[in-house]
C-alpha positions as CSV (number, residue, x, y, z in Angstrom):
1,X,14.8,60.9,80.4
2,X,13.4,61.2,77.0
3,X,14.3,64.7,75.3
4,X,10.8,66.2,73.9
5,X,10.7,69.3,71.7
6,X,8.5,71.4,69.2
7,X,10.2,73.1,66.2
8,X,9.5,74.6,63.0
9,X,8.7,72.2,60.7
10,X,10.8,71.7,57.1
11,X,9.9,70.1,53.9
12,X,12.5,67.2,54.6
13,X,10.0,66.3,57.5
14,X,7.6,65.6,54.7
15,X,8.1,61.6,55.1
16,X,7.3,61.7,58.7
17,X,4.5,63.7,58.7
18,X,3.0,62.4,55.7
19,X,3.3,58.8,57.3
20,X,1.0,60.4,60.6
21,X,-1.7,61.6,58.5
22,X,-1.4,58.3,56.3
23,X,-4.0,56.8,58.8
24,X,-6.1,59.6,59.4
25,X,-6.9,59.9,55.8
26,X,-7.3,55.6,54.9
27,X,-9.3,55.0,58.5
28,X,-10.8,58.0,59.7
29,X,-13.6,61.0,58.8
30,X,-11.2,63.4,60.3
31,X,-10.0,64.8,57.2
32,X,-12.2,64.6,54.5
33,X,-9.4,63.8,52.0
34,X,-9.8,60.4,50.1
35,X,-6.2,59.6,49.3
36,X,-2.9,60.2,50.9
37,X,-1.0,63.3,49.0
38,X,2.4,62.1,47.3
39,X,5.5,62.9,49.1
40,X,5.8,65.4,47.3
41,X,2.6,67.0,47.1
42,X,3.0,67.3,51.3
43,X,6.5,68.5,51.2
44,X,5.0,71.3,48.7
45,X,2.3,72.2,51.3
46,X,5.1,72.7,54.3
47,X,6.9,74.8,51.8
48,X,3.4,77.0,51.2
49,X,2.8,77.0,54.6
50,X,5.9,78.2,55.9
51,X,5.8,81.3,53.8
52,X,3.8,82.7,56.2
53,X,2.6,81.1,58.4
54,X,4.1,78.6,60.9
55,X,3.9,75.1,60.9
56,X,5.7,73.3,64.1
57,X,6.6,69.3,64.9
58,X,6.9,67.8,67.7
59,X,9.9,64.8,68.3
60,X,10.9,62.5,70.9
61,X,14.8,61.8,70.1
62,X,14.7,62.8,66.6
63,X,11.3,61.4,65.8
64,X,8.6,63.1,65.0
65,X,5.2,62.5,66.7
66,X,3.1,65.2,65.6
67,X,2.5,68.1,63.7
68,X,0.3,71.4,63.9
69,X,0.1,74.3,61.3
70,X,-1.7,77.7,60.4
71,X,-3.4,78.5,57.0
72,X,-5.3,81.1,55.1
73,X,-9.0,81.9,56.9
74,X,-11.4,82.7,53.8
75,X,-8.6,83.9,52.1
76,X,-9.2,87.4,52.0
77,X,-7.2,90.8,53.1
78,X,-9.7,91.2,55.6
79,X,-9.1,88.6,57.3
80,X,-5.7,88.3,57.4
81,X,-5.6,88.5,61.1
82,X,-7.4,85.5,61.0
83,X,-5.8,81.7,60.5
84,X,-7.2,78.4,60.4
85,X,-5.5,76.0,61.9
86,X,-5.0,71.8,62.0
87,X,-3.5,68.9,64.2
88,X,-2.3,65.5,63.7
89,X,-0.5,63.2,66.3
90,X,1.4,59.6,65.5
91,X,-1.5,57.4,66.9
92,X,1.0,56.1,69.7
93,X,1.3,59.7,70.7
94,X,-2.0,60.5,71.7
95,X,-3.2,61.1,75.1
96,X,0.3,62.5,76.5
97,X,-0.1,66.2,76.2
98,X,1.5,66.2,73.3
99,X,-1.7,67.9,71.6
100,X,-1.9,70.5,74.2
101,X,1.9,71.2,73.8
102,X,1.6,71.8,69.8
103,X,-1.3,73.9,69.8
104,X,0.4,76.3,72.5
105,X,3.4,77.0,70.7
106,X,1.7,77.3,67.7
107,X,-0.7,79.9,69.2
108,X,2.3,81.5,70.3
109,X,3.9,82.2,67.6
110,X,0.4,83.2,66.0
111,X,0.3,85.7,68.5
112,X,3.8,87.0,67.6
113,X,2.5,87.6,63.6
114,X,-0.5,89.0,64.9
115,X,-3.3,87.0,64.1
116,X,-5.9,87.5,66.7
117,X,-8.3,85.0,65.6
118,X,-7.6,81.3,65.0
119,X,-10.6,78.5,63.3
120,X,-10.6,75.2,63.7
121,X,-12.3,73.1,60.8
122,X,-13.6,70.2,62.6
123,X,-15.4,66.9,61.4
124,X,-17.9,66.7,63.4
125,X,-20.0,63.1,63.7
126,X,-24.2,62.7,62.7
127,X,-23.3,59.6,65.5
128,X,-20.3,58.6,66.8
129,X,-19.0,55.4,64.3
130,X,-15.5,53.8,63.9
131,X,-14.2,56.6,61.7
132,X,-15.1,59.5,63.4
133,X,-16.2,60.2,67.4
134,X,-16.4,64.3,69.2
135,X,-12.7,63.4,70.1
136,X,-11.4,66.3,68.3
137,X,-14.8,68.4,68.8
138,X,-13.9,67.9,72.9
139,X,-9.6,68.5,72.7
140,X,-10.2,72.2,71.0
141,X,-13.1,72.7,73.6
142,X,-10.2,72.3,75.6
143,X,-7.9,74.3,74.4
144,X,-10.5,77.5,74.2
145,X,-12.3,76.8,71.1
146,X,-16.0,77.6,70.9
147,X,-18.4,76.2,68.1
148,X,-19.5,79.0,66.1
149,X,-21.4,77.0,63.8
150,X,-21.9,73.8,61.5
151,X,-22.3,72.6,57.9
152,X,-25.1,69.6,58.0
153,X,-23.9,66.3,55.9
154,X,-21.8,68.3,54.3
155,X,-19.0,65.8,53.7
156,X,-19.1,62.2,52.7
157,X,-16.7,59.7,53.1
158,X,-16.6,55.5,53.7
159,X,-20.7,55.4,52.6
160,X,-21.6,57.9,55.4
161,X,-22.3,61.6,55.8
162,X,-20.6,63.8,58.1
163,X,-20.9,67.3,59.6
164,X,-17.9,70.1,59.8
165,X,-18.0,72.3,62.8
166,X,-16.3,75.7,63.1
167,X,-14.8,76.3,66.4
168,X,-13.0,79.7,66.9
169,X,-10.6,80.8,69.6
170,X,-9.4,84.3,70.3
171,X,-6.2,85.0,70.5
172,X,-6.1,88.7,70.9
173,X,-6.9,92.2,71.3
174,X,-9.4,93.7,68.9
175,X,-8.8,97.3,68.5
């Protein structure tokens, strides 16, 4: 039996994560980044991250298969019960639940700062190609998210335009 578990990420994960959103960044729309951040330049974003809000990994016997994290919303003190919030998997992971269990704990321990709200900055296709399809738009339908709204061709990447949809999920009680 293969022992599976979610944890806070630390900056010494910075090689493995960095080497699952590799791919996403060379082949895909997903993000809209053009090249991969140093080693260093993604251990300094855990490090950011973590001072305040969480940023959890998931490994298979010490391997790490994917990662999900929390960040600023607008970045104002207004909205500080509000978080956006991101996904990778390893491309061998996908399709195992292993998306589903992330998000959950994450949202958990959201829940345990607070937040109420979380946003989910999502690339959204004009048509389906090879670097980008709904895939993402349909897993955070999944997992509660609603599209509030979208930015038209609003970010370009391999010769092509691409839309960004906001999808929100609540997470709590506004008093």
């Amino acid at each position: 039996m293969t022992k599976t578990c979610i944890r806070s990420a630390q900056k010494a994960d910075a090689a493995q994560l960095r080497a699952i959103y590799a791919p996403y960044v060379e082949h895909t729309a997903i993000t809209f980044e053009y090249e991969v951040p140093t080693l260093e330049e993604f251990a300094s974003r855990i490090g950011r991250t973590l001072q305040k809000y969480p940023y959890v990994v998931l490994e298979e016997e010490g391997i790490v298969l994917g990662y999900a994290y929390a960040g600023s919303f607008v970045g104002r003190t207004a909205c500080d019960r509000s978080c956006e919030v991101s996904i990778y998997l390893d491309q061998k992971a996908r399709g195992k639940g292993y998306g589903r269990a992330l998000y959950a704990e994450l949202e958990r321990r959201l829940r345990d700062l607070g937040m109420l709200n979380m946003y989910a900055i999502v690339a959204d296709p004009v048509i389906e190609d090879e670097y980008l399809t709904k895939n993402s738009e349909r897993f955070h339908t999944h997992m509660g998210f609603s599209t509030v709204g979208t930015c038209h061709k609003c970010g370009y990447k391999f010769g092509r335009w691409y839309n960004l949809l906001w999808m929100e999920k609540l997470i709590g009680e506004h008093e």
